[in-house]
N, CA, C and O atoms as a GROMACS GRO file, in nm:
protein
  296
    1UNK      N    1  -0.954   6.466  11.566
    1UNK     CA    2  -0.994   6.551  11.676
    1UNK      C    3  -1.129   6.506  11.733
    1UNK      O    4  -1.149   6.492  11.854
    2UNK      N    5  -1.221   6.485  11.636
    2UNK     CA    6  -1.366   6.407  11.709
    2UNK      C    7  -1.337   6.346  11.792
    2UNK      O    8  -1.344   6.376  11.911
    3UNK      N    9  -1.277   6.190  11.717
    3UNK     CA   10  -1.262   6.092  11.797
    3UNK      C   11  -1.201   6.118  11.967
    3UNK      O   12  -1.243   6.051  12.061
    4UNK      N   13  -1.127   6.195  11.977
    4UNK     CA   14  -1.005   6.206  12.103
    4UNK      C   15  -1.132   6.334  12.168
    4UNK      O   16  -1.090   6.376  12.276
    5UNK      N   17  -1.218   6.376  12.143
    5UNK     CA   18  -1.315   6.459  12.224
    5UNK      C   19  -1.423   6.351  12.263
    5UNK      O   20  -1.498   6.372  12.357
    6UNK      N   21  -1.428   6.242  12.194
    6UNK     CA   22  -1.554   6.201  12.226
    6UNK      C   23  -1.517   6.016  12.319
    6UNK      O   24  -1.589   5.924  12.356
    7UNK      N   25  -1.378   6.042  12.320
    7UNK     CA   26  -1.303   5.936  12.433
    7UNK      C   27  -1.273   6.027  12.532
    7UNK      O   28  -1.297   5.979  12.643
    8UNK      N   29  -1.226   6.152  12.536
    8UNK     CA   30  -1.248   6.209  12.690
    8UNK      C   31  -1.384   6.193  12.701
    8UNK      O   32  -1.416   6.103  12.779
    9UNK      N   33  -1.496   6.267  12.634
    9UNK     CA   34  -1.584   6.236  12.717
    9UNK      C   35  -1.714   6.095  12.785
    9UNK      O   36  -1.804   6.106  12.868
   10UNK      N   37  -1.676   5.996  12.719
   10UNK     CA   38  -1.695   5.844  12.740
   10UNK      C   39  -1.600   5.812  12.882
   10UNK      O   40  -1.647   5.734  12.964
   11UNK      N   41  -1.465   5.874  12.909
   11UNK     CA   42  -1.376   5.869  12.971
   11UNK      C   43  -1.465   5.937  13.137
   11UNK      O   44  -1.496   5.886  13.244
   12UNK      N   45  -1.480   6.093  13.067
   12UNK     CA   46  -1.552   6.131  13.228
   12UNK      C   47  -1.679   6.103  13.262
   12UNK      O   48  -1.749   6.173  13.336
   13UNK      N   49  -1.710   5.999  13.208
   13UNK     CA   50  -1.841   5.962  13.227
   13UNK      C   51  -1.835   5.820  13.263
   13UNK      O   52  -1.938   5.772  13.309
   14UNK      N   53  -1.726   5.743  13.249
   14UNK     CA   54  -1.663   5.588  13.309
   14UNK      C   55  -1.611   5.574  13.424
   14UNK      O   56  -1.619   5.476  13.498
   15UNK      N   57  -1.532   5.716  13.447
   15UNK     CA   58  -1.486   5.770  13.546
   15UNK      C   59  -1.539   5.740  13.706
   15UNK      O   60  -1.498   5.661  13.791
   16UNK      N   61  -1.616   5.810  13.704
   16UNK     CA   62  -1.676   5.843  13.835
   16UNK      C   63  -1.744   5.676  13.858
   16UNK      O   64  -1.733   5.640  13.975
   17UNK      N   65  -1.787   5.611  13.799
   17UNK     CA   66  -1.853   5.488  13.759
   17UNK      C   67  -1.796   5.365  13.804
   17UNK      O   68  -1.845   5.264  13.855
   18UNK      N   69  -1.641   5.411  13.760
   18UNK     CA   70  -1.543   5.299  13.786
   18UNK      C   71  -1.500   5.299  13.907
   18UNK      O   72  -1.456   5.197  13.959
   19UNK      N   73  -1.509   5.441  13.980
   19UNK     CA   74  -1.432   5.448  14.058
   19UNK      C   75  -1.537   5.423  14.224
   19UNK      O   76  -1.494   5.392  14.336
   20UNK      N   77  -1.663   5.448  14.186
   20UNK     CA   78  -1.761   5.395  14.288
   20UNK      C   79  -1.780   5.252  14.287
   20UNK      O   80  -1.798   5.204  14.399
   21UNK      N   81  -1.782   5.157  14.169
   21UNK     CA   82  -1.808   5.001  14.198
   21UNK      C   83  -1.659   4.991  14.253
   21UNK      O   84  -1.649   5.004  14.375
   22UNK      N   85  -1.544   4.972  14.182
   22UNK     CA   86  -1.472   4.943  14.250
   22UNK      C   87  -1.410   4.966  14.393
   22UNK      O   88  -1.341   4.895  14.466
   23UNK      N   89  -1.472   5.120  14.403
   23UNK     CA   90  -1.416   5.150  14.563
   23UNK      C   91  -1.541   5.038  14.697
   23UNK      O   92  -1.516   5.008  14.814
   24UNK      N   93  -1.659   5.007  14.622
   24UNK     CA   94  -1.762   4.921  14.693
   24UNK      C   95  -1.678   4.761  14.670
   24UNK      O   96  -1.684   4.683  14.765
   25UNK      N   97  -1.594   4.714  14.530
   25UNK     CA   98  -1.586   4.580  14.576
   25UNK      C   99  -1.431   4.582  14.648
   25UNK      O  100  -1.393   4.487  14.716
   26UNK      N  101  -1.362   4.681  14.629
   26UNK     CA  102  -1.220   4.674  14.708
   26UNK      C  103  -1.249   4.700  14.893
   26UNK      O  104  -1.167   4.672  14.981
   27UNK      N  105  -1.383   4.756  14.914
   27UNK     CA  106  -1.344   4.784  15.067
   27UNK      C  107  -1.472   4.638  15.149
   27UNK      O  108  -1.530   4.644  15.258
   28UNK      N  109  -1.474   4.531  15.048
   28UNK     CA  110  -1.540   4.382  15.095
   28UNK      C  111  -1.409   4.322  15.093
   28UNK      O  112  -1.424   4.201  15.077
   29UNK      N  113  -1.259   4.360  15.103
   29UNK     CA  114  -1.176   4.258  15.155
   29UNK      C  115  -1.120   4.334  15.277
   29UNK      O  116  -1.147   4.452  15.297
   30UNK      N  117  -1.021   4.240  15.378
   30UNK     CA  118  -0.984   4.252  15.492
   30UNK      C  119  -0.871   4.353  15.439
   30UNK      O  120  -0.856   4.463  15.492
   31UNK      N  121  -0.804   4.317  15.348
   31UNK     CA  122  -0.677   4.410  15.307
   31UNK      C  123  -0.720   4.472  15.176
   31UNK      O  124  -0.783   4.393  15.105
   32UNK      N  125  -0.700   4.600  15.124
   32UNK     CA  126  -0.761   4.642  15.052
   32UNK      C  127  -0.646   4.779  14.981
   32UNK      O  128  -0.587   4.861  15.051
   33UNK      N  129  -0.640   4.772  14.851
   33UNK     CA  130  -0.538   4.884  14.825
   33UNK      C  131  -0.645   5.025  14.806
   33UNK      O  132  -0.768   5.034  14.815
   34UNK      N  133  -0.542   5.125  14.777
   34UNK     CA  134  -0.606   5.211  14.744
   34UNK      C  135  -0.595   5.260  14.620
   34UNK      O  136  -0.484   5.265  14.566
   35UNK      N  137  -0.701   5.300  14.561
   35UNK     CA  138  -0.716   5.364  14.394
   35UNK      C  139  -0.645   5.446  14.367
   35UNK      O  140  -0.678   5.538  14.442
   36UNK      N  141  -0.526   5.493  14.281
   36UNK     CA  142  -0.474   5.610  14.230
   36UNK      C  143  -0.519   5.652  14.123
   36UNK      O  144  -0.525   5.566  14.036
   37UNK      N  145  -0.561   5.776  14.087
   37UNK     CA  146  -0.593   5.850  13.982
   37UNK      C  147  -0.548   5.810  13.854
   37UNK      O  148  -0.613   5.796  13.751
   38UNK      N  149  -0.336   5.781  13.891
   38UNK     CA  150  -0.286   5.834  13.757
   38UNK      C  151  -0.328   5.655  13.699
   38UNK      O  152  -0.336   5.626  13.580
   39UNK      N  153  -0.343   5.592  13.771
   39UNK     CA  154  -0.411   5.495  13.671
   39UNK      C  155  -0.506   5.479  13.600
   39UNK      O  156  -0.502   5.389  13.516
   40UNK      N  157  -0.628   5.565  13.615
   40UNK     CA  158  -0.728   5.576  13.497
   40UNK      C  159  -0.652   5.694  13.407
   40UNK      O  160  -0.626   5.658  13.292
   41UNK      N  161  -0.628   5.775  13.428
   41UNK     CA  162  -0.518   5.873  13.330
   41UNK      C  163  -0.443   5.765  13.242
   41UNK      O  164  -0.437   5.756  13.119
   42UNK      N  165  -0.377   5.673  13.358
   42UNK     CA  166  -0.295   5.567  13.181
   42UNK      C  167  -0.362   5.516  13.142
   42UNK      O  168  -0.332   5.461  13.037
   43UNK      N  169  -0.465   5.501  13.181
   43UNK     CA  170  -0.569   5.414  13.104
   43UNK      C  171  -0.651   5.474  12.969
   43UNK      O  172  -0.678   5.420  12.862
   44UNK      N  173  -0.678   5.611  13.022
   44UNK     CA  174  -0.730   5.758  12.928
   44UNK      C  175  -0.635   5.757  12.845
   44UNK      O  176  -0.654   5.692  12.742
   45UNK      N  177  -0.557   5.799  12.855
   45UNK     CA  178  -0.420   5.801  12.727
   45UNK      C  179  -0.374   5.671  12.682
   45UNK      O  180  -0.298   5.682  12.586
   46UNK      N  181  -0.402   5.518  12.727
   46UNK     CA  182  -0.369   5.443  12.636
   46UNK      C  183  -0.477   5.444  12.551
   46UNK      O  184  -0.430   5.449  12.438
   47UNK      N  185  -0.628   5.440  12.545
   47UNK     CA  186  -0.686   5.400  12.474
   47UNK      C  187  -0.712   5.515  12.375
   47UNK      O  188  -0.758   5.514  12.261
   48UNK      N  189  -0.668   5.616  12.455
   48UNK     CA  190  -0.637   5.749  12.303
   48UNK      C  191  -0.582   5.726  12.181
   48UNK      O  192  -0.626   5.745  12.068
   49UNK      N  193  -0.442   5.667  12.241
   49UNK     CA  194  -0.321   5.614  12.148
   49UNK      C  195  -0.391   5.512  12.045
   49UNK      O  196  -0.392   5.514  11.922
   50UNK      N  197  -0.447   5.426  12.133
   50UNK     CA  198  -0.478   5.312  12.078
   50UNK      C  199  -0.580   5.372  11.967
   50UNK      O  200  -0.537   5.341  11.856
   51UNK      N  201  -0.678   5.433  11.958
   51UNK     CA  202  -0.778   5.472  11.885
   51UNK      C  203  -0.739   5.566  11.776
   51UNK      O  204  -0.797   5.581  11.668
   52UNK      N  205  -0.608   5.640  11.831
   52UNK     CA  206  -0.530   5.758  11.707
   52UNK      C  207  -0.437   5.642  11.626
   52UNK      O  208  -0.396   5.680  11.517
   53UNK      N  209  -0.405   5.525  11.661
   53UNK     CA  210  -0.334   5.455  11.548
   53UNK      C  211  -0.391   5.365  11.476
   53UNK      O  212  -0.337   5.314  11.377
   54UNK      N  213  -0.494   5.339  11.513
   54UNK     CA  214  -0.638   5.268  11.430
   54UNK      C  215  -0.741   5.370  11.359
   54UNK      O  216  -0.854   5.332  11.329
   55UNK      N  217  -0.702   5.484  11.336
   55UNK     CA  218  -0.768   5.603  11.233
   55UNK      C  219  -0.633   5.655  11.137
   55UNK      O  220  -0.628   5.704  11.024
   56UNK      N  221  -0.529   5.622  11.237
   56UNK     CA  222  -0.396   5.665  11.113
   56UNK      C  223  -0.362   5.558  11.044
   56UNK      O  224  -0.309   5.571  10.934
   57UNK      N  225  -0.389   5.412  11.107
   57UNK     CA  226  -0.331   5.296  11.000
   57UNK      C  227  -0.468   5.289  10.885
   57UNK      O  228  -0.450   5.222  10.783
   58UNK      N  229  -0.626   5.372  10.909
   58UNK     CA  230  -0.709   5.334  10.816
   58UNK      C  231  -0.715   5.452  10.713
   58UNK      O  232  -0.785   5.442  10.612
   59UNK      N  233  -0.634   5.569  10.742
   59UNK     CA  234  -0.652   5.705  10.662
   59UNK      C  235  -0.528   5.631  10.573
   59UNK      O  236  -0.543   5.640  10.451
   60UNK      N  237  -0.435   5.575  10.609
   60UNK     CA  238  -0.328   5.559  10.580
   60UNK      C  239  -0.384   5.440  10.437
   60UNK      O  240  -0.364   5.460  10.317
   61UNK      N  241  -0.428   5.366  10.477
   61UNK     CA  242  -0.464   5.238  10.355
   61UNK      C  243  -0.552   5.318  10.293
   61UNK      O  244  -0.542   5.276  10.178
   62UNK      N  245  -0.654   5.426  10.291
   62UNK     CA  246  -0.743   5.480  10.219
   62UNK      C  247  -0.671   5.554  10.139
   62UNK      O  248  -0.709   5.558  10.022
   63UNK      N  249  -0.550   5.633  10.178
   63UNK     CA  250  -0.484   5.741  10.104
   63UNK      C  251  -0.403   5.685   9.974
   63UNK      O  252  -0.375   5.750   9.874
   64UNK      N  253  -0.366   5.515  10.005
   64UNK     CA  254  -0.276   5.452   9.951
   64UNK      C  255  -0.353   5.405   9.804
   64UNK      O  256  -0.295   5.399   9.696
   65UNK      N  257  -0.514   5.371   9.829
   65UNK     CA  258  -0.564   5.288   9.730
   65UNK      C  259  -0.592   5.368   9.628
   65UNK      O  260  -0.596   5.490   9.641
   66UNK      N  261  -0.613   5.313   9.528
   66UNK     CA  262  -0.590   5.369   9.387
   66UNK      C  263  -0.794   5.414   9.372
   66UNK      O  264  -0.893   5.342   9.388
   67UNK      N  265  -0.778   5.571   9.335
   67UNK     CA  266  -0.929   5.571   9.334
   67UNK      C  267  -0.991   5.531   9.246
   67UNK      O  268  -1.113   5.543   9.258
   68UNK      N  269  -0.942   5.472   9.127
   68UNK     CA  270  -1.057   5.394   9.029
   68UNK      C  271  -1.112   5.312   9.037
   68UNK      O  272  -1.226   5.299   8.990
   69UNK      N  273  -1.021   5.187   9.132
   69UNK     CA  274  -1.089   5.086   9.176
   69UNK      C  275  -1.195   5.134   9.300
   69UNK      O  276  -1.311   5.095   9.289
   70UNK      N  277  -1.171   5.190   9.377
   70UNK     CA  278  -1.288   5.233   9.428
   70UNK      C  279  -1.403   5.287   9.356
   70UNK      O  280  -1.508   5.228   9.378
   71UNK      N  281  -1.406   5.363   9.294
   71UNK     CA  282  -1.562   5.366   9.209
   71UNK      C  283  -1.548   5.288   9.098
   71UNK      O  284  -1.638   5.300   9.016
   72UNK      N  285  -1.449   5.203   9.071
   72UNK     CA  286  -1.521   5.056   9.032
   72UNK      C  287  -1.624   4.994   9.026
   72UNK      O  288  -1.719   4.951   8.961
   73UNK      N  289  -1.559   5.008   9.140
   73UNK     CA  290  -1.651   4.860   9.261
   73UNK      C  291  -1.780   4.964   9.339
   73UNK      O  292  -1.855   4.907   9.418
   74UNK      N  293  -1.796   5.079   9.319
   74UNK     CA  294  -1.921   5.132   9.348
   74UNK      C  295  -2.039   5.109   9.226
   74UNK      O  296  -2.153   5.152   9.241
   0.00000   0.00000   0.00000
């Protein structure tokens, strides 16, 4: 839950950021698209994903290891 509160808010704070440089280097060409929202949204939710399966594949190897060898090796 941290993590996914503290990527929205890195998120609304990239936001507004991303969306002013790029709207300054997209309107220096002759043809020029326009920005849609739901693409920083997929962008917000991929790197959610991405960040919730890189805390579940590391809870996951922590849960697995045997705790003696860990305070072993402490």
């Amino acid at each position: 839950k941290e993590i996914v509160v503290l990527i929205i808010i890195s998120n609304l704070i990239a936001w507004p950021v991303a969306w002013y440089l790029m709207d300054l280097w997209l309107n220096s060409f002759a043809y020029h698209v326009t920005m849609d929202p739901v693409l920083y949204l997929l962008a917000s939710v991929g790197t959610i994903l991405i960040a919730l399966a890189t805390v579940s594949s590391q809870t996951i190897r922590a849960a697995q290891t045997n705790p003696s060898n860990t305070l072993r090796n402490e």
